[in-house]
N, C-alpha and C positions, 0 to 999 in steps of 0.2 A: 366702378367694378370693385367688387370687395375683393381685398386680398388675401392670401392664404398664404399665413404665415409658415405652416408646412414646409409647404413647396420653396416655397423662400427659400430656407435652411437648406432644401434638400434630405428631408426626414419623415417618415411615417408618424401618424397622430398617436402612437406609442410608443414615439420616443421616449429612451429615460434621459434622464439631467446631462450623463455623462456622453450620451449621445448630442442631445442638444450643443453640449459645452466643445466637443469636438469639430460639430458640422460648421459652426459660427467660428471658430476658431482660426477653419481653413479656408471658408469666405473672407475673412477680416483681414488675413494676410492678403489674400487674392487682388482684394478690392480695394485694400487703404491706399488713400488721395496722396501719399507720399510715393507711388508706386506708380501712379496714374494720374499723374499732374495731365492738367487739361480736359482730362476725359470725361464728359458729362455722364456719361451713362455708366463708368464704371463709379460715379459720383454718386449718383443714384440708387446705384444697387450695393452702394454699403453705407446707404440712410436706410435701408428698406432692411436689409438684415440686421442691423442695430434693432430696428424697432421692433422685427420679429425676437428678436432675441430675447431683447426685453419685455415682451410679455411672455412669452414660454417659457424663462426663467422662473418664474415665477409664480409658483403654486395655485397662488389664487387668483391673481390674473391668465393663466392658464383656462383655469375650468372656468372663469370668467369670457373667454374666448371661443371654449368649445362648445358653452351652452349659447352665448348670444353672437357670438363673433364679432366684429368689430366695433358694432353699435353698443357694446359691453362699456369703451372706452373714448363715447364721443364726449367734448369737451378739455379733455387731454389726455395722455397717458405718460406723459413726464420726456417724453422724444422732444427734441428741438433742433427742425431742421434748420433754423439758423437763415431767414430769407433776405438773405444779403445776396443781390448779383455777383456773379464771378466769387464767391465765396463761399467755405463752407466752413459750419463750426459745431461742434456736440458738448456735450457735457462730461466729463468725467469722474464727476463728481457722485454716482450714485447709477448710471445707465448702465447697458449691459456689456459697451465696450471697457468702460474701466474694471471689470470684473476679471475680462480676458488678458487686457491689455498689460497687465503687471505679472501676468505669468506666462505668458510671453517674452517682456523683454526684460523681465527680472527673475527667470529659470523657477514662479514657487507663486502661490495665488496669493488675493490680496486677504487683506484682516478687518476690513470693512473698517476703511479711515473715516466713514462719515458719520458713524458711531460713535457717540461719547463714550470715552473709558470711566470702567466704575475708580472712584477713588479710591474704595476702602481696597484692598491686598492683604493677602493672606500670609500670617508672618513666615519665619524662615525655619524650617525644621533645625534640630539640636543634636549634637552626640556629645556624649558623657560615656568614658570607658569607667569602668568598675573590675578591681583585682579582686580574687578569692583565694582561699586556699582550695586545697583538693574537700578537706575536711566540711570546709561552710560550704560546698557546693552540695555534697553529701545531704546536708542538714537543713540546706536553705538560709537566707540572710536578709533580715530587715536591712536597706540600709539609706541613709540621710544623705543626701546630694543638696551642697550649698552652688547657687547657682547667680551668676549675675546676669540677668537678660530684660531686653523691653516687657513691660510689662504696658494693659491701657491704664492711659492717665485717669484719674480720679475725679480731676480739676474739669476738666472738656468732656469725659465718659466718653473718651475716646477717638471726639467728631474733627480734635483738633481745632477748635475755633473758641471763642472768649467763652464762657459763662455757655457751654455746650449747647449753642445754635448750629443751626445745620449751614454748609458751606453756600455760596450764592451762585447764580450761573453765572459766567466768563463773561462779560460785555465783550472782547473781541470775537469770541466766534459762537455764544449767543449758544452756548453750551453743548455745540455739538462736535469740541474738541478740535475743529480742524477750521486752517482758515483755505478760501480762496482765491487766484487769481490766474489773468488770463495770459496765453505765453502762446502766441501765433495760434495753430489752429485748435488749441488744446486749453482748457482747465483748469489746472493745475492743484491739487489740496496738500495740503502740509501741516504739519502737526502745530498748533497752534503754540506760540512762545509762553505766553501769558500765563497758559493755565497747565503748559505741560500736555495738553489731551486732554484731560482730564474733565474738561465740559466744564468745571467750578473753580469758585477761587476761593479762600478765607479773608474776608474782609480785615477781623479783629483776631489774629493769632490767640491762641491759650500762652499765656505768662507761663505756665507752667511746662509745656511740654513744644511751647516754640510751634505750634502748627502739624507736629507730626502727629500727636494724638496717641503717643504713647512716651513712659520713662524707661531709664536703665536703674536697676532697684535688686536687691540682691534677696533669692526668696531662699527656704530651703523646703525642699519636699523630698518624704519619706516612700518607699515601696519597697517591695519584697521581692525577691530573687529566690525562685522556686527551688526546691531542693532537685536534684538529680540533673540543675543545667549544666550544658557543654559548653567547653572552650571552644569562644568566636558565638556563642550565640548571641539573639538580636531582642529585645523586648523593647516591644514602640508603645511609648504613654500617647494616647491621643491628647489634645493639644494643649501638651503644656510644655510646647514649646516656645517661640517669642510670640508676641502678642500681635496682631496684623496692626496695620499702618493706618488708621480712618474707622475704626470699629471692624476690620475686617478680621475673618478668622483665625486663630493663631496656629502654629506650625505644631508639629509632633515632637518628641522626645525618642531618642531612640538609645537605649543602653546596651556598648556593648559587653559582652562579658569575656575577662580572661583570668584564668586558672592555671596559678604557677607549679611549677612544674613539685612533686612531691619526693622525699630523700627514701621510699619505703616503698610504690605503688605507683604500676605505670596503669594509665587504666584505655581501654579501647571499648569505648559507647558503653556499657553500664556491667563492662568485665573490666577485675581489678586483676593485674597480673604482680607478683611476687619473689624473689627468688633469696632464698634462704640456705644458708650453710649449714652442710650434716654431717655431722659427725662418723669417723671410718666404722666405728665401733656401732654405732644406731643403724647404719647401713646394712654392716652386717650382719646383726644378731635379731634388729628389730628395737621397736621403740616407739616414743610419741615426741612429735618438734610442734612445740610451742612458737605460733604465731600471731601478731598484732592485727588485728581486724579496723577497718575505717570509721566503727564505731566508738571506737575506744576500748572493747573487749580483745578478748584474748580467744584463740582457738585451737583445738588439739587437733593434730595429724597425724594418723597412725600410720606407724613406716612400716612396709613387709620386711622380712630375711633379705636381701641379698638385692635391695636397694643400689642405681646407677644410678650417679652423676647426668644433669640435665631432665629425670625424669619430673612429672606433673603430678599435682593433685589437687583435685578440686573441691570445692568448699561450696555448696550450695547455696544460694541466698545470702553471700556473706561478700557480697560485689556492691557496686552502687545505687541509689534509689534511681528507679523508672519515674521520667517529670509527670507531675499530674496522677502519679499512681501511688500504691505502697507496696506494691511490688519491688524486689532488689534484684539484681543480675549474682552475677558467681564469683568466688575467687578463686584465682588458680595457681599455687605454689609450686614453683620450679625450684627444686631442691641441685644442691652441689657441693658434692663431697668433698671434703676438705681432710688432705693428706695432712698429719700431725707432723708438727716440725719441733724444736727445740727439745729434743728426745733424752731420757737420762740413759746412763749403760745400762739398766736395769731392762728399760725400754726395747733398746736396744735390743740386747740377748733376747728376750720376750718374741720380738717381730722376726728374730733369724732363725729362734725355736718353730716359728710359725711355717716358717718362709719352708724351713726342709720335712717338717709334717707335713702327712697327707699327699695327693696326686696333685698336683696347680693344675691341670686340664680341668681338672672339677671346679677347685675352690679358683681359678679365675679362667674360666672359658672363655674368654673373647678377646685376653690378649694371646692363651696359647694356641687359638685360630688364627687369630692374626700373624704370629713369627711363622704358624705352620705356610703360610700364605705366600710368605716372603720366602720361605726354603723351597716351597716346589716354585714361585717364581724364578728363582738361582737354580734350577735346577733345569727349567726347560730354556733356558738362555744358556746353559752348559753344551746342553745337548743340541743346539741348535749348533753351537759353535763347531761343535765337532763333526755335525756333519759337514758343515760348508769347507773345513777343513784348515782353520782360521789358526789352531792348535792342536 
């Protein structure tokens, strides 16, 4: 009677994978001979789901199944029930229980140990930090990184083997990286000493580079740091970072950038901020304050009459370069006023003539709002007092 691997599982013929991979998953525990010592038939019905598993894993023995069914795979299909009386034993080695069987009792699925691993590896990515000033961020900066990292060898072109032949297969596991043996009802594959995994060995190492197929060699390479970058940005060279291990591909470069701090200009994404001292006298008559620009020029600021401490002005276009553009962002000068100190009597008298000219409600309105503030507050704290009858 032919059988229907289907039904087996307990699955409809459109199952997906992750279906398949669950339905076998919870037979395999149901049914494994460790569970069921003696039991012929629970013996039976976890030969029978292995074998359904193993071909519905499997893409093309799949639709090899659903177009011919079982006659798809007379001859063999890699199952081995193992016809030893009173025994029973499978393979692990590549069937559909060692697929399940390691993510089950090792919580993560397997990496296909029966696979030779490729030699060559891909080198290790690189950082290199680079300082600027505020100034060469502004402007942009070639700048030359002396670097000592593997580089591939010249001697082997990188194969790691004498006079650059290619590596040989493993005589112990005949290059399929893993060896096996048998350990009660089970299998067993392990990663082959010999060759590491790796399926190959180098007969006749490179003199030069010992087998690894690359040296340590100090290069310098040059590149350019775009004008208007940020402190903590990241520029990744593609690979020219270390060189991989066996002609494999080599890692990235990645720079990071940092921008010390400036004695004149604090700047926020492509606004430069300022704050300059002004004179009492430009404050209050009016004027222009001369300020240093990140270009190296100079800028004029025209101050109104009767200029306050902390106020702003801004400077268009006169902020940092936009990266990748030639567009600039703004500047914006916070000015503060600076009370004159070391006064002559001349001074003196001058600022007392000042002080009893004129109304001060006018010429300084915002401190005689403010004491007026502080008298009517003294005033309803009086009044309050005297009602409650405190005094």
């Amino acid at each position: 009677m032919a059988k229907d691997y289907y039904a087996i599982l307990g699955v409809s013929r459109s199952a997906s994978q992750d279906e398949l991979k669950k339905a076998f998953r919870k037979l395999a525990v149901k049914y494994h001979p460790d569970k069921n010592s003696g039991d012929k038939v629970a013996e039976q019905k976890f030969k029978e789901i292995n074998e359904a598993y193993d071909i519905l894993k499997d893409e093309q023995k799949r639709a090899a199944y659903d177009r011919f069914g079982e006659a798809a795979f007379q001859g063999g299909n890699g199952f081995n029930p193992g016809a030893q009386e009173g025994g029973f034993s499978f393979n692990m080695g590549g069937g559909a229980f060692s697929d399940i069987f390691e993510e089950i009792f090792s919580g993560g699925p397997t990496r296909g140990h029966t696979s030779r691993q490729d030699t060559r590896m891909r080198g290790a990515d690189l950082r290199h930090d680079v300082r600027l000033t505020l100034e060469e961020a502004f402007q942009g900066k070639s700048v030359r990184l002396k670097l000592r990292v593997p580089i591939a060898c010249a001697t082997c072109k990188g194969t790691g083997a004498e006079g650059g032949a290619q590596p040989a297969t493993c005589a112990a596991c005949r290059g399929t990286g893993a060896v096996r043996f048998t350990q009660g009802f089970f299998t067993v594959e392990r990663t082959c000493t010999q060759c590491g995994g790796a399926g190959q060995t180098i007969e006749r190492k490179c003199p030069k580079c010992r087998g690894e197929g690359r040296i340590h060699q100090e290069r310098t390479l040059e590149t350019l740091i775009p004008a208007g970058i940020e402190d903590g940005a990241r520029i990744r060279l593609s690979g020219e970072g270390e060189a991989g291990v066996r002609g494999g591909p080599s890692g990235d470069l990645y720079i990071f950038v940092q921008i010390t701090s400036h004695r004149l200009f604090q700047r926020e994404g492509n606004a430069l901020h300022c704050t300059a001292p002004l004179k009492m006298t430009t404050a209050a008559l009016s004027g222009t304050l001369e300020v240093p620009t990140i270009d190296g020029t100079k800028a004029q600021v025209s101050i109104p009459q009767g200029t306050q401490s902390g106020q702003t002005f801004r400077l268009k276009g006169k902020g940092m370069t936009a990266v990748r553009s030639s567009s600039r962002g703004d500047m914006f000068v916070h000015v503060q006023v600076e009370t004159p100190v070391h006064l002559t009597n001349k001074q003196k008298e001058l600022l007392e003539a000042f002080e009893k000219e004129g109304d001060s409600s006018k010429t300084n309105p915002q401190s005689e709002g403010f004491f007026a503030r502080i008298r009517d507050f003294w005033q309803e704290l009086c009044d309050t007092s005297k009602e409650n009858g405190e005094y």
